[in-house]
C-alpha positions as CSV (number, residue, x, y, z in Angstrom):
1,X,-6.9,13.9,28.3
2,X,-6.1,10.6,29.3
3,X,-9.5,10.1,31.1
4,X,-11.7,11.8,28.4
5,X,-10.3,9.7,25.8
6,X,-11.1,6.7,27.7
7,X,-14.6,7.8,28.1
8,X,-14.9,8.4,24.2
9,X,-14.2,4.5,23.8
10,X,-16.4,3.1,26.6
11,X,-19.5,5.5,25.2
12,X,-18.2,4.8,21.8
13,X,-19.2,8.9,21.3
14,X,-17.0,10.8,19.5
15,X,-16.8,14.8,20.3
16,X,-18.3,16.6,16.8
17,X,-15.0,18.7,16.9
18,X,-13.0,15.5,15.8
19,X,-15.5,14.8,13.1
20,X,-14.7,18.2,11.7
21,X,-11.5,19.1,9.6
22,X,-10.6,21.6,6.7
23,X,-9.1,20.1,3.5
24,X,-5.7,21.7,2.3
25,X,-5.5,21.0,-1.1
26,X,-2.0,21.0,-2.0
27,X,-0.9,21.7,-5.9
28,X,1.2,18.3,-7.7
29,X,3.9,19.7,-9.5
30,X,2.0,19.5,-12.6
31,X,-0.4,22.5,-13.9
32,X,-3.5,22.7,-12.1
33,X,-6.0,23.6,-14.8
34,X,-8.7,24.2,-12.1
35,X,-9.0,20.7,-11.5
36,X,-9.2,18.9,-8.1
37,X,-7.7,15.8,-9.1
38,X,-4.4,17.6,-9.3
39,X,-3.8,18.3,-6.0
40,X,-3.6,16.6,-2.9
41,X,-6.0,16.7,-0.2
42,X,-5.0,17.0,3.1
43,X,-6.8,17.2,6.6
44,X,-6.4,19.6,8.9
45,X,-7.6,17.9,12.1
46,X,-8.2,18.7,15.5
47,X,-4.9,18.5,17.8
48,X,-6.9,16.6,20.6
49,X,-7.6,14.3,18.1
50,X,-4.9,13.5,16.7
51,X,-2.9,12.9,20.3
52,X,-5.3,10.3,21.6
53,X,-5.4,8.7,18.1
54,X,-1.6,8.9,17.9
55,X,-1.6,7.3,21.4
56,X,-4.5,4.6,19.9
57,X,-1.4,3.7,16.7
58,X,0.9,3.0,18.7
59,X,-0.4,0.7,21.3
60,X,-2.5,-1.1,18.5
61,X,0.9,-1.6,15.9
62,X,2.5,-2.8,19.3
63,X,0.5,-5.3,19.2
64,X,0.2,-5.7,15.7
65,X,3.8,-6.0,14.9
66,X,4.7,-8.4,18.3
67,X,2.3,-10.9,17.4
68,X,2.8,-10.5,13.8
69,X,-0.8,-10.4,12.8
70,X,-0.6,-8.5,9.6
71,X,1.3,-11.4,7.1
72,X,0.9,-8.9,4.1
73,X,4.9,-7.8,2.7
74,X,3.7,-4.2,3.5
75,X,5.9,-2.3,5.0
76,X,4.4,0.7,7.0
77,X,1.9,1.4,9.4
78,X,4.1,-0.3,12.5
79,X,7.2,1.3,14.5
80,X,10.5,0.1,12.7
81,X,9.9,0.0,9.1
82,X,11.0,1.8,6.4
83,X,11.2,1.7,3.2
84,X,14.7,0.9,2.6
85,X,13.6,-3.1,2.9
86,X,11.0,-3.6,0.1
87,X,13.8,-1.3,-2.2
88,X,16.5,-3.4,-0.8
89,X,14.2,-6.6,-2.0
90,X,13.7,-5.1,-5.5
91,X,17.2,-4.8,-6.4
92,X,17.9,-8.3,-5.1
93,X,15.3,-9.6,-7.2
94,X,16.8,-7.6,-10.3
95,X,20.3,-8.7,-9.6
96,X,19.5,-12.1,-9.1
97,X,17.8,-12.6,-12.0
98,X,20.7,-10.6,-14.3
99,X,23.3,-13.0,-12.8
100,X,21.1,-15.8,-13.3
101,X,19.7,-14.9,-16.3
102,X,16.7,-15.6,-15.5
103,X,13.1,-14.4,-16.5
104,X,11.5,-11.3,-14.2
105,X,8.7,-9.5,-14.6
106,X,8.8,-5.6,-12.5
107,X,5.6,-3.6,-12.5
108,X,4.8,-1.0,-10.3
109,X,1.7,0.4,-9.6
110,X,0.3,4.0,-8.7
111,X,-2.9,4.1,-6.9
112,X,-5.4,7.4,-6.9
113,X,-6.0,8.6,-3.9
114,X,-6.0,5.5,-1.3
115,X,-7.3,6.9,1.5
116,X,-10.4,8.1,-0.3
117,X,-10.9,3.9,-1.2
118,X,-11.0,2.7,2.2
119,X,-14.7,1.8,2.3
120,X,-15.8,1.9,6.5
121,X,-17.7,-0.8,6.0
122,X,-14.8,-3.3,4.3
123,X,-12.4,-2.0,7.0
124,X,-15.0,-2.2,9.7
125,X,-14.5,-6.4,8.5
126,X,-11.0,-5.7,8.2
127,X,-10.5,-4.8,11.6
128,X,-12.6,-7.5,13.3
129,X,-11.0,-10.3,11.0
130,X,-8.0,-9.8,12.6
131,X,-9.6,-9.7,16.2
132,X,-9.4,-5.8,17.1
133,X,-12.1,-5.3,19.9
134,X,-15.9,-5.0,18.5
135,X,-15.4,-1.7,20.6
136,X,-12.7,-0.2,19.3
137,X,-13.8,-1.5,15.9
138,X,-16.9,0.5,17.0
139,X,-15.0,3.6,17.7
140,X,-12.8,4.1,14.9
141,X,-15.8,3.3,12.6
142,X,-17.7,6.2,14.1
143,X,-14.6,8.3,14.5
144,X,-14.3,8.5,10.1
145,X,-18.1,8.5,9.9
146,X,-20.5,11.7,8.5
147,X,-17.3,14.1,8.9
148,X,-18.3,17.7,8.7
149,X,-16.1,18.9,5.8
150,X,-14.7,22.7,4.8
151,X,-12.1,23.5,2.0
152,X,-9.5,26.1,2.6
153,X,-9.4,28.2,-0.6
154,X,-8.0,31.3,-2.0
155,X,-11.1,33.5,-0.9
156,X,-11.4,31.4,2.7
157,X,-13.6,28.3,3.7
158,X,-15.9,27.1,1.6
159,X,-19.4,26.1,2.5
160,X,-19.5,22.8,5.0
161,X,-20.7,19.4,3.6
162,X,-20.5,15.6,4.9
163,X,-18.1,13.1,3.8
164,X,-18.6,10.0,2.5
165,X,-17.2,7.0,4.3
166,X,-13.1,7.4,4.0
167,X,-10.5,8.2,6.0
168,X,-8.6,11.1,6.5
169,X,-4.5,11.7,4.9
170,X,-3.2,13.0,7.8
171,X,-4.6,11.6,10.9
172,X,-2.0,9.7,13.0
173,X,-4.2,6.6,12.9
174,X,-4.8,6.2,9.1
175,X,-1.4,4.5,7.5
176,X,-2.3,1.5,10.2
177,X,-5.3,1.3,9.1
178,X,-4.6,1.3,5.6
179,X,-2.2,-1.1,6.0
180,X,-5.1,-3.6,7.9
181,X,-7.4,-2.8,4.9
182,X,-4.9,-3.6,2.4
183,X,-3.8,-7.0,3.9
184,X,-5.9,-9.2,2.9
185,X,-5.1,-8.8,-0.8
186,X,-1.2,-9.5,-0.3
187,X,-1.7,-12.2,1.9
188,X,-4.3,-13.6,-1.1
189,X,-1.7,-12.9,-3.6
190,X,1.0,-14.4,-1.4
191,X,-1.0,-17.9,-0.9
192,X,-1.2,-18.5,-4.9
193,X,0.1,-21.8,-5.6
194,X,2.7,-22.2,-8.8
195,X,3.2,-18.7,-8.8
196,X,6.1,-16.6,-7.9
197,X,9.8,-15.9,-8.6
198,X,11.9,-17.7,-6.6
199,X,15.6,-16.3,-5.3
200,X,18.4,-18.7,-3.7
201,X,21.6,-18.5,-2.1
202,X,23.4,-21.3,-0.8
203,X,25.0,-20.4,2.9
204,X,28.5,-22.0,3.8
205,X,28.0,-22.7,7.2
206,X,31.0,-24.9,7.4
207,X,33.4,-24.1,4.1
208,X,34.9,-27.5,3.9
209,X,32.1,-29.5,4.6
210,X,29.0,-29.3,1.8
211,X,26.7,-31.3,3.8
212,X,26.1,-28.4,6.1
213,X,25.1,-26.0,3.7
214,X,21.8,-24.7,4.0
215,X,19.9,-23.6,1.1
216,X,17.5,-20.4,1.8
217,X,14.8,-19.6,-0.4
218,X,12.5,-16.4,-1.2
219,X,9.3,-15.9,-2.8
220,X,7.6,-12.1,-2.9
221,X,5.3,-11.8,-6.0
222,X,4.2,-8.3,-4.2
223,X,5.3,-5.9,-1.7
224,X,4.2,-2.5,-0.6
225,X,5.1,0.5,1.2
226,X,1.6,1.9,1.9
227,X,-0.2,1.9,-1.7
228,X,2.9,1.9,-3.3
229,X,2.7,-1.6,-4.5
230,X,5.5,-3.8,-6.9
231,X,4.5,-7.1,-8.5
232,X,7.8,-9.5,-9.3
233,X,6.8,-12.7,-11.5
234,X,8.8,-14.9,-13.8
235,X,6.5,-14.6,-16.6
236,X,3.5,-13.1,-18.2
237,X,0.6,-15.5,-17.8
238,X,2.2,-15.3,-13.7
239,X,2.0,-12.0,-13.8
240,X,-1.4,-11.1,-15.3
241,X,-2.7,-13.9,-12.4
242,X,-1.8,-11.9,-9.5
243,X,-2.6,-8.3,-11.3
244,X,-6.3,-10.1,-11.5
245,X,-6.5,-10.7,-8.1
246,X,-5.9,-7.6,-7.2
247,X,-8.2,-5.9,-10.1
248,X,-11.3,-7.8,-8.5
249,X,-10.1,-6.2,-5.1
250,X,-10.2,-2.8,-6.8
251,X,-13.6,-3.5,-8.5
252,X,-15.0,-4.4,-5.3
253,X,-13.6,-1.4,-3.6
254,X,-14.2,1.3,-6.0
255,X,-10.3,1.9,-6.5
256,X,-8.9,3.6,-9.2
257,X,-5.5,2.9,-10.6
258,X,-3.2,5.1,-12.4
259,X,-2.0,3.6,-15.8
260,X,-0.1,6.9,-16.3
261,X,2.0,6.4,-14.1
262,X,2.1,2.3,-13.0
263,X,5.9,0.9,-15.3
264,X,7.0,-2.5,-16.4
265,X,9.9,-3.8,-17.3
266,X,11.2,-7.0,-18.2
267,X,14.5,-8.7,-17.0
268,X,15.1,-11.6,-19.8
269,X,12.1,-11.7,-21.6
270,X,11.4,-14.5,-23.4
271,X,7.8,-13.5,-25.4
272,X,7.8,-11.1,-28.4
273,X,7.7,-7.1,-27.9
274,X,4.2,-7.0,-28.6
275,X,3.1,-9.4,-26.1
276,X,5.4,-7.5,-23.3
277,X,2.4,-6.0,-21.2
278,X,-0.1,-6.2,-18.7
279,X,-3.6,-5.2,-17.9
280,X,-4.0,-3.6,-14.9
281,X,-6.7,-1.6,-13.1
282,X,-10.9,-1.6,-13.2
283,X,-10.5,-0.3,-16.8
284,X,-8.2,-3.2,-17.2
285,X,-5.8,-0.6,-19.0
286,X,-2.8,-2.1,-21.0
287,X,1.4,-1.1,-19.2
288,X,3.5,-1.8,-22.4
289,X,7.1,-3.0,-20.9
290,X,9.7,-0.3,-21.2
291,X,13.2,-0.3,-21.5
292,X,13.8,2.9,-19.6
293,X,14.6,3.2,-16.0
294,X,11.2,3.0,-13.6
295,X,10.8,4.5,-10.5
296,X,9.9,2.7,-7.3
297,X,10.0,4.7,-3.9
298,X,12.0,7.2,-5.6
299,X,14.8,4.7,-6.4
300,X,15.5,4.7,-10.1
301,X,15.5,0.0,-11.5
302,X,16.4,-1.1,-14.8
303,X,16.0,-4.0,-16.7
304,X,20.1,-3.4,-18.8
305,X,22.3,-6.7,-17.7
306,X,25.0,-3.4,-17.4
307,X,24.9,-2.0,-13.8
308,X,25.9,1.3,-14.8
């Protein structure tokens, strides 16, 4: 297996059978009302595949994660992570402003269907930007490229057709690459100047003597766990600058947001009710705050000074 894989890369030819998958759709818990946007797509691949690709993850996030190339606060794709530290982050963030009483803006955002927004050709320049080999660049590229395409329904397969150029939920390969497609726009985000809500804590490294305390400092206007992304800001005009950023990275990749479902609340606020929102998204649609409890990562936030 080994051996044939190894060929694959040095031809840069992949086998037509890894091109060729069957999409599951699977129902959201919401009624179906015989359209495909309610349900989620996932690819059925070929086992082959998806061993040499596994084996492909997890020497490439080896390398990933010991030379920490990707900077982006995203925190999947690489061996180790879970998503315990961006929630962990979020409730630090909340609490710090509560006992500070300082200003913080929360909004999370829902993304449709990430996977189908992965353009080959922006992760093709992706990829090489951080210095993957033009080969393997190559590979992967042709791996996701004209897939042959059948959906599993009630009355069997349908009818083959060719995808466009995305990448498929459920290969082993595709939550690393996501993560190196998505990169750039945190890091971009993270480099703003006079931006950002800054935490503090003062460490006592010797109790009697002050002149050894060290001051440590943290500043994460956005984190992610796959598409599952969070913006923290200390005001409005902050937070509407980073949002966008990251609406002309959705414009230019053709990605749609969920206003639905994408929350915001308010720790402190200091503008009036009706200026308490943000426009987010390619339809630049407007996220009133809320003073009910959001969701992030299945971990229920809220912006009450009361911690019950």
């Amino acid at each position: 297996m080994v051996k044939f894989g190894n060929l694959t890369l040095q031809t840069g030819l992949v086998p037509m059978a890894w091109k060729t998958s069957v999409i599951l759709p699977i129902p959201k818990p919401i009624n179906f009302e015989y359209n495909i946007l309610n349900t989620r797509p996932i690819a059925l691949l070929d086992c082959f595949r998806k061993t040499f690709t596994k084996m492909i993850t997890n020497r490439l996030s080896s390398v990933l994660k010991q030379c920490n190339v990707l900077q982006g606060y995203n925190c999947c794709g690489l061996s180790g992570e879970c998503t315990s530290e961006p929630i962990h982050l979020v409730n630090n963030f909340i609490e710090d402003a509560r006992e500070n009483s300082k200003e913080l803006w929360v909004l999370t955002q829902d993304m449709k269907k990430a996977f189908d927004s992965v353009g080959l050709e922006v992760l093709k320049r992706a990829m090489l930007r951080i210095d993957i080999p033009a080969s393997l660049v190559e590979w992967i590229i042709a791996l996701f490229k004209h897939r042959h395409l059948k959906v599993a329904t009630a009355y069997g397969l349908s009818d083959g057709f060719t995808g466009n150029d995305r990448i498929d939920q459920g290969d082993a390969l595709s939550p690393l690459l996501w993560r190196i497609f998505y990169d750039p726009l945190l890091i971009r985000i993270q480099q703003i100047k006079d931006s950002r809500y800054e935490m503090k804590v003062t460490w006592p490294n010797d109790i009697n003597d002050p002149i050894t305390w060290t001051q440590y400092r943290l500043q994460v206007p956005v984190c992610a766990y796959m598409d599952d992304t969070i913006f923290l800001e200390s005001s409005r005009f902050r937070m509407q600058n980073i949002v966008d950023i990251a609406n002309e990275f959705y414009i230019i990749n053709d990605i749609d947001i969920n206003a639905k479902k994408s929350e915001l609340i308010i720790i402190n606020p200091t503008v009036e009710w009706h200026e308490q929102n943000i426009e987010l998204g390619r339809d630049r649609s407007i996220i009133q705050a809320t003073n009910e409890e959001i969701r992030y990562l299945r971990v229920w936030f809220s912006n009450k000074l009361s911690r019950r």
